[in-house]
C-alpha positions as CSV (number, residue, x, y, z in Angstrom):
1,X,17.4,-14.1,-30.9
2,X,15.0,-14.4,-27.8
3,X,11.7,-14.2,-28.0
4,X,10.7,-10.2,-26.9
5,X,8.8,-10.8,-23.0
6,X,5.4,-9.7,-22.6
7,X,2.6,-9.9,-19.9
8,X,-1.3,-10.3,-20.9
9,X,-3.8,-9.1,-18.7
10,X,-7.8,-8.5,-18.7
11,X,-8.1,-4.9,-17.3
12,X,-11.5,-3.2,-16.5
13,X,-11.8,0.3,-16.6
14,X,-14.9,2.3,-15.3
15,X,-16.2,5.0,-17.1
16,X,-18.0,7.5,-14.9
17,X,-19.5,9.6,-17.9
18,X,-21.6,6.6,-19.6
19,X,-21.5,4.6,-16.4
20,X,-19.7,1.7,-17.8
21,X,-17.4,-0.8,-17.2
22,X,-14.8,-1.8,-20.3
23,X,-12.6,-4.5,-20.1
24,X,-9.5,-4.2,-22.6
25,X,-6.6,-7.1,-23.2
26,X,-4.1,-5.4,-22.3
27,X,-0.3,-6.0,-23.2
28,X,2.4,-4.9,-21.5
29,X,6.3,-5.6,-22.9
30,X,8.5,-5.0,-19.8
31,X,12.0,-4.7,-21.8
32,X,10.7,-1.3,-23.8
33,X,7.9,-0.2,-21.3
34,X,5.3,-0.4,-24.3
35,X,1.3,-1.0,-24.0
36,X,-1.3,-1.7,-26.2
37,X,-4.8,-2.5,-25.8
38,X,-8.2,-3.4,-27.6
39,X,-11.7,-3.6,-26.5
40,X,-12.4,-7.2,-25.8
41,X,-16.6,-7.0,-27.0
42,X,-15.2,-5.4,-29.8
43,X,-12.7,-6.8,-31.1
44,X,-11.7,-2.2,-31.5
45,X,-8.2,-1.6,-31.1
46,X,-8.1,1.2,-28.0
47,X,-4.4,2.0,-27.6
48,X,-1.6,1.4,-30.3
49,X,1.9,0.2,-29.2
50,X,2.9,3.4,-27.0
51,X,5.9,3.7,-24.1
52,X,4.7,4.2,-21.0
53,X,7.4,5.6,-18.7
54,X,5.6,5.6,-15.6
55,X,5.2,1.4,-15.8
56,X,7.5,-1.1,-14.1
57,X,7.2,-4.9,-15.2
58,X,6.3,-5.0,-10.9
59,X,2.8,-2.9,-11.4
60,X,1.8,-5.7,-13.5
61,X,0.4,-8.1,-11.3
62,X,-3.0,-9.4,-10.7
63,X,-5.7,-7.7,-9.0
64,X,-3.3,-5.1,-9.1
65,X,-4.1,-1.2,-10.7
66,X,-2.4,0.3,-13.2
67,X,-2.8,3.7,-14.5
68,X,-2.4,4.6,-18.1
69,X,-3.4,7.7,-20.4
70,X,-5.1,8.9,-17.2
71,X,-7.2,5.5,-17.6
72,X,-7.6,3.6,-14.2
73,X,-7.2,0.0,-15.0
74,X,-7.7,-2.8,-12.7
75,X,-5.9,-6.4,-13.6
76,X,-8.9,-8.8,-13.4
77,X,-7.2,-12.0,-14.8
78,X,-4.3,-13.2,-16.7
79,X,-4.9,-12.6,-20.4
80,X,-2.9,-16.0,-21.7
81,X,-1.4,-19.3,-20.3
82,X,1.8,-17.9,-21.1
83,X,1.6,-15.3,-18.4
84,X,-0.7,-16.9,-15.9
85,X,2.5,-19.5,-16.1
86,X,5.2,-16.9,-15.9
87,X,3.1,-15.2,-13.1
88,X,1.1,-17.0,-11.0
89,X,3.2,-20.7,-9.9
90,X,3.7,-20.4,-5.9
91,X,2.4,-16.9,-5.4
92,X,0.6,-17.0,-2.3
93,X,-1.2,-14.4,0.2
94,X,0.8,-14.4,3.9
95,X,-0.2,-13.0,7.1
96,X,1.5,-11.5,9.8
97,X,0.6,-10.6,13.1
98,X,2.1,-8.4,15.7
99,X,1.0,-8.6,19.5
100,X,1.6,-5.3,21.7
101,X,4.9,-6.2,22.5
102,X,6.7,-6.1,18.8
103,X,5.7,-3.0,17.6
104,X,8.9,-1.3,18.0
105,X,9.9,-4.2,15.8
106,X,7.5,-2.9,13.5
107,X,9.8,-1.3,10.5
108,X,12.2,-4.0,11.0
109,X,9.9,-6.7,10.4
110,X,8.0,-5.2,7.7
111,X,11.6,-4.4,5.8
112,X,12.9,-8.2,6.4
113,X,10.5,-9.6,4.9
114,X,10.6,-7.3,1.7
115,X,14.3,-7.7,1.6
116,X,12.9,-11.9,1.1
117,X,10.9,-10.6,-2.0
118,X,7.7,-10.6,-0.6
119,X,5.1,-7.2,-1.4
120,X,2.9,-5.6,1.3
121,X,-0.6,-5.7,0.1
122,X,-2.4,-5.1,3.5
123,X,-2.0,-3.4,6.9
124,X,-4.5,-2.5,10.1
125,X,-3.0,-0.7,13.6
126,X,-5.5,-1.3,15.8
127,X,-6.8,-1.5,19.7
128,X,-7.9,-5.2,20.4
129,X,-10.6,-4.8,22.8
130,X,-10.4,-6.5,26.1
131,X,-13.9,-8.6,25.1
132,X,-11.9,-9.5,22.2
133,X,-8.7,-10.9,23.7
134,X,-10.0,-14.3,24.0
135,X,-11.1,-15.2,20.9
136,X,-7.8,-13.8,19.3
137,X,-5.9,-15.4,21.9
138,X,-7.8,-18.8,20.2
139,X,-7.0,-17.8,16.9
140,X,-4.1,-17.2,16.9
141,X,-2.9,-19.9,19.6
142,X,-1.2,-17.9,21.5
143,X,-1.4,-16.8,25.5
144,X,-3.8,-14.2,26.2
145,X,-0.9,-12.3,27.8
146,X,0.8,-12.1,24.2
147,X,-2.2,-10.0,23.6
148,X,-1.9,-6.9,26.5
149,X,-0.4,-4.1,27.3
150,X,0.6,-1.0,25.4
151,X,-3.4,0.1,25.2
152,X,-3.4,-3.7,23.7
153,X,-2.1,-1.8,20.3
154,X,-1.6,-4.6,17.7
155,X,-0.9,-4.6,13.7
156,X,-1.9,-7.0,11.0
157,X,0.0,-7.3,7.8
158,X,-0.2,-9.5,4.9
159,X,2.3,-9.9,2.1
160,X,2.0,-11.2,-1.2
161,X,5.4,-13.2,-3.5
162,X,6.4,-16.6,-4.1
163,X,5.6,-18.8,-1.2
164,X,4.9,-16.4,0.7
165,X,3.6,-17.9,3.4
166,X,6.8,-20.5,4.0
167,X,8.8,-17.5,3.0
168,X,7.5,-15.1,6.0
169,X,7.4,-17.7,8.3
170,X,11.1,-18.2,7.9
171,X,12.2,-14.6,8.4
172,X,10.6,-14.3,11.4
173,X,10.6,-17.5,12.9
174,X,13.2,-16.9,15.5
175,X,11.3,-14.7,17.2
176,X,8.7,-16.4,19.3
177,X,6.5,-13.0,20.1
178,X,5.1,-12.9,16.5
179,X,2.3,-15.0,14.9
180,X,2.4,-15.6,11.0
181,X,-0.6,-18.0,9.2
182,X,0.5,-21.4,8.1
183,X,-2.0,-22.3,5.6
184,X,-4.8,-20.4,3.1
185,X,-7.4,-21.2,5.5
186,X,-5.6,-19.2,8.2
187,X,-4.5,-16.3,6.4
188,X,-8.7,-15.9,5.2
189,X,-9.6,-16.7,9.1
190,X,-6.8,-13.6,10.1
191,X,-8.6,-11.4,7.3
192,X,-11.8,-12.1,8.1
193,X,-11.3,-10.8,11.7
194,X,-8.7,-8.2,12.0
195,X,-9.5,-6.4,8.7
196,X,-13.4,-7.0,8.7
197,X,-14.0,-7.0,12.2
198,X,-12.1,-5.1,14.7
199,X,-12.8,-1.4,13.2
200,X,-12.3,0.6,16.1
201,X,-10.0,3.5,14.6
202,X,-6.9,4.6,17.1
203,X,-6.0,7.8,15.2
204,X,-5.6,10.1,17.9
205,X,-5.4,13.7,16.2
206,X,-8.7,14.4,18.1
207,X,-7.3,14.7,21.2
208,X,-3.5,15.1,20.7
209,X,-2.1,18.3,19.2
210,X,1.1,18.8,17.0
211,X,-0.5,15.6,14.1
212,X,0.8,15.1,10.6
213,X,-0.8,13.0,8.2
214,X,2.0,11.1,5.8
215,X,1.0,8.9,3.3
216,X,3.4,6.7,1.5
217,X,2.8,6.2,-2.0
218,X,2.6,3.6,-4.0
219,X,5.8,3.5,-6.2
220,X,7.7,2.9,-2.2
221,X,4.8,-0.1,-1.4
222,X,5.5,-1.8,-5.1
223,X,9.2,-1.5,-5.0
224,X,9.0,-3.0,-1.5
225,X,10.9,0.0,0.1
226,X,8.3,0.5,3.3
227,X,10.0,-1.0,6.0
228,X,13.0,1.5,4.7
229,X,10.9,4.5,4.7
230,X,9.6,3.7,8.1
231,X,13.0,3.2,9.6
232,X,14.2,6.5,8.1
233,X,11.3,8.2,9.7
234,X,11.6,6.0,13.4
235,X,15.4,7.1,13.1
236,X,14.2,10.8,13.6
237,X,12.7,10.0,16.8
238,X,8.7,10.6,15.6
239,X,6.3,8.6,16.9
240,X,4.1,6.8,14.5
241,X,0.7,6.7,16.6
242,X,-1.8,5.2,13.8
243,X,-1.2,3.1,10.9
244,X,-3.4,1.5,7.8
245,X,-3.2,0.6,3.8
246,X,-5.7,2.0,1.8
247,X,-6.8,1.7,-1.9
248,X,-7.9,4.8,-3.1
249,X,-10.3,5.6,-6.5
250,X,-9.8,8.0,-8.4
251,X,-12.8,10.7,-6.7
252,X,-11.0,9.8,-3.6
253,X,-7.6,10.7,-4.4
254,X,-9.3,13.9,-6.0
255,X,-11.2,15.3,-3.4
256,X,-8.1,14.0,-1.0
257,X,-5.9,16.3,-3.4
258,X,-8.5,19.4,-3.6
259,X,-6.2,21.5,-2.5
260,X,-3.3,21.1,-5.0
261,X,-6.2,21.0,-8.0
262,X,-4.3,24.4,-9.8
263,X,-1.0,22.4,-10.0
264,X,0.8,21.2,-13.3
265,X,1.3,17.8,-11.9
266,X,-2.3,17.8,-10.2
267,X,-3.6,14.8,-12.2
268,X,0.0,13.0,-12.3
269,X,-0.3,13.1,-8.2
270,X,-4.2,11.5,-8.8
271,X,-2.6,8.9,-10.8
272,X,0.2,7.8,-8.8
273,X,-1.8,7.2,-5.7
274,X,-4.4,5.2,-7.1
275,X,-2.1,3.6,-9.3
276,X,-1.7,0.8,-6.1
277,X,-1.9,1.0,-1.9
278,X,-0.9,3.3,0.3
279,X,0.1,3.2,3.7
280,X,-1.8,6.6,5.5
281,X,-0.2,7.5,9.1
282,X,-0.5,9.2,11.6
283,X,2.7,11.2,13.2
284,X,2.6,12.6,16.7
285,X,4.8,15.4,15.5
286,X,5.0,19.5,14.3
287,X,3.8,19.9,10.9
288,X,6.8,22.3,10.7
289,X,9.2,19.2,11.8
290,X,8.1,16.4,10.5
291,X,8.3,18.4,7.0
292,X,12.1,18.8,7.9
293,X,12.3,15.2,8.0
294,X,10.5,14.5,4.8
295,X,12.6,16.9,2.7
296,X,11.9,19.1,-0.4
297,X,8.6,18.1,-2.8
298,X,11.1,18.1,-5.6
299,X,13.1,15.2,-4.9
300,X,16.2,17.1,-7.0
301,X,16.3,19.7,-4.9
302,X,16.1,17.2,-1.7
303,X,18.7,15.2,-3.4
304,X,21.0,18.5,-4.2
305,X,20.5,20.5,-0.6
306,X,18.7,17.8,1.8
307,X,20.4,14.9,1.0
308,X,19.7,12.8,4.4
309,X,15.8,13.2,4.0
310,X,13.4,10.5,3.2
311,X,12.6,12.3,-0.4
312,X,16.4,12.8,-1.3
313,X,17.2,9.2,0.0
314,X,13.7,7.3,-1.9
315,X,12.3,9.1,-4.3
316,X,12.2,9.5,-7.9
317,X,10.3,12.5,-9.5
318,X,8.4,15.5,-8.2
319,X,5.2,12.9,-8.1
320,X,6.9,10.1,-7.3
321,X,8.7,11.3,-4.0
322,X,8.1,9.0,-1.3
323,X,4.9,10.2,0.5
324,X,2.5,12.9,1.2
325,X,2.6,14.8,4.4
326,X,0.2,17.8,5.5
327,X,1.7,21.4,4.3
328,X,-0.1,23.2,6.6
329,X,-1.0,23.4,10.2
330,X,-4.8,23.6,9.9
331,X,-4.8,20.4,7.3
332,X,-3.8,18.2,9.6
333,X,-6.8,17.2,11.6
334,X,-8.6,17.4,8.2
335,X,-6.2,15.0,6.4
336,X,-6.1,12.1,8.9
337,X,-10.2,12.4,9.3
338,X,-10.2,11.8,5.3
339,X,-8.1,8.6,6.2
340,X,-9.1,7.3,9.6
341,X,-12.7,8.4,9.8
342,X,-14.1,8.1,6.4
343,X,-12.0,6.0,4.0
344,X,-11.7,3.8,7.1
345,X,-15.4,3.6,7.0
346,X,-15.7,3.0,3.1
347,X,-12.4,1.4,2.9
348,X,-12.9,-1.9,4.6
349,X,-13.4,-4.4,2.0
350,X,-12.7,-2.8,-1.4
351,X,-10.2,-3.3,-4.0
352,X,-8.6,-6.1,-1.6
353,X,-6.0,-8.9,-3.5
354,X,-8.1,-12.2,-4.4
355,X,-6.5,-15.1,-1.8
């Protein structure tokens, strides 16, 4: 008889109400879906062998967050050789960089190099500014031409899996317009400047009427279904004007989720979108429309009555369903200023995957 699988992590959990931080070896046995954890100062057992239905063996990874018991736990390091074994050989951090002229390709790209069983960890929509188009060019060794055009919109990705940086490079390789890194050294070089540098936000619900925010969760980003969910909503003929991951706490996602604070599944919607990234846009759409698009909240009734809508075709449960998008016409400008103004702000450098 085989030996029953499990994965051993150190997981750190903050605890607002004495103001400290916990770390717990956590197990994890993928076949059942059963934890259990103890205190690691301690020696305390915290959590006896209990199913946890919401886990998949793919929310397990490190520097990765898992939620469980309504415990945020970040995965800090491997908790034994077996699993750092099992785990970590070949896993790599790749970049990918699209120049004005590919981002129609953008949903295609993105949903390729899933399909090659790579995980999107990061991505930034930006406007390169002109005094910046040199020293991009440079980095990424490309003509400054590459670089214009389209209000010089670009977007940076980066994708985590088993080689992932050989394993990008060959999806996309036949198609000379976009850049990918080719070592560590580059990928950290690509961070460094499109994610720490180049901030200027290009969310337009300022100044453009009719905008939805939509925020894909992150059972869609762990499964590797976005570049799915973003052709299903390109298909519809919306135009995606802003785009950027973000990795929410758990006072984020609950003054994000304010609104819906007298719901059942209030703390269940908390959970699932801190439980990993997710990908906030903005869509130069009605509220009204766009909502048509998304389908029903509960994905069984999307399933039963809307069955071509991105809930009935993706999601799962009534938490689980795909994304967010703005209810109501007055939350719109509000929603995409909680993304693109402040958590863009905050957001920069927190809670990002080691390299």
């Amino acid at each position: 008889m085989s030996e029953k699988e499990v994965l051993t992590f150190i997981a750190e959990h903050y605890d607002p109400n004495p103001q400290v931080l916990i770390k717990f070896l956590l197990k994890y046995y993928p076949e059942s879906h059963e934890v259990e954890m103890k205190e690691i100062i301690t020696g305390r057992k915290f959590l006896s062998l209990t199913k946890v239905a919401d886990c998949n063996r793919h929310d397990f990874v490190l520097g990765g967050a898992v939620v469980i018991l309504s415990r945020d736990l970040k995965l800090i390091d491997y908790g034994d050789k077996k699993t750092r074994l099992a785990l970590s050989p070949g896993s790599e951090i790749a970049a990918v960089f699209l120049p004005p002229s590919a981002l129609e390709m953008a949903h295609e790209v993105i949903g390729n190099i899933e399909q090659s069983g790579l995980t999107l960890l990061n991505l930034k929509a930006f406007h390169l500014p002109e005094c910046e188009i040199e020293n991009v060019a440079k980095l990424l060794q490309v003509d400054t031409a590459v670089l214009t055009g389209n209000s010089n919109y670009c977007i940076y990705m980066e994708f985590r899996g088993l080689n992932a940086i050989a394993a990008s490079a060959a999806v996309i390789g036949c198609c000379d317009i976009l850049v990918t890194a080719s070592s560590s050294d580059q990928v950290e070089a690509f961070r460094n400047k499109f994610l720490f540098t180049l901030h200027k936000p290009i969310a337009r619900y300022k100044s453009v009427p009719e905008s939805s925010c939509c925020v894909i969760k992150p059972h869609i980003v762990k499964s590797r279904l976005v570049g799915k969910v973003l052709r299903g909503i390109k298909q519809e003929g919306v135009e995606i004007t802003a785009m950027q991951i973000f990795h929410m706490d758990r006072i984020q996602a609950a003054e994000f989720y304010e609104v819906y604070s007298g719901m059942t599944d209030f703390h269940k919607m908390v959970d699932e979108v801190i439980s990993g990234p997710v990908l906030a846009m903005e869509i130069h759409a009605p509220i009204k429309d766009f909502r048509k698009i998304v389908g029903p909240w509960d994905v069984d009734l999307a399933k039963s009555l809307h069955p071509n809508t991105i809930r009935a075709k993706f999601g799962r449960t009534a938490v689980q369903n795909v994304v967010h998008c703005t209810d109501l016409e007055e939350e719109g400008t509000n929603e995409l200023s909680y993304f693109f103004d402040i958590m863009a702000t905050e957001n920069e450098s927190c809670n990002l995957p080691v390299l």
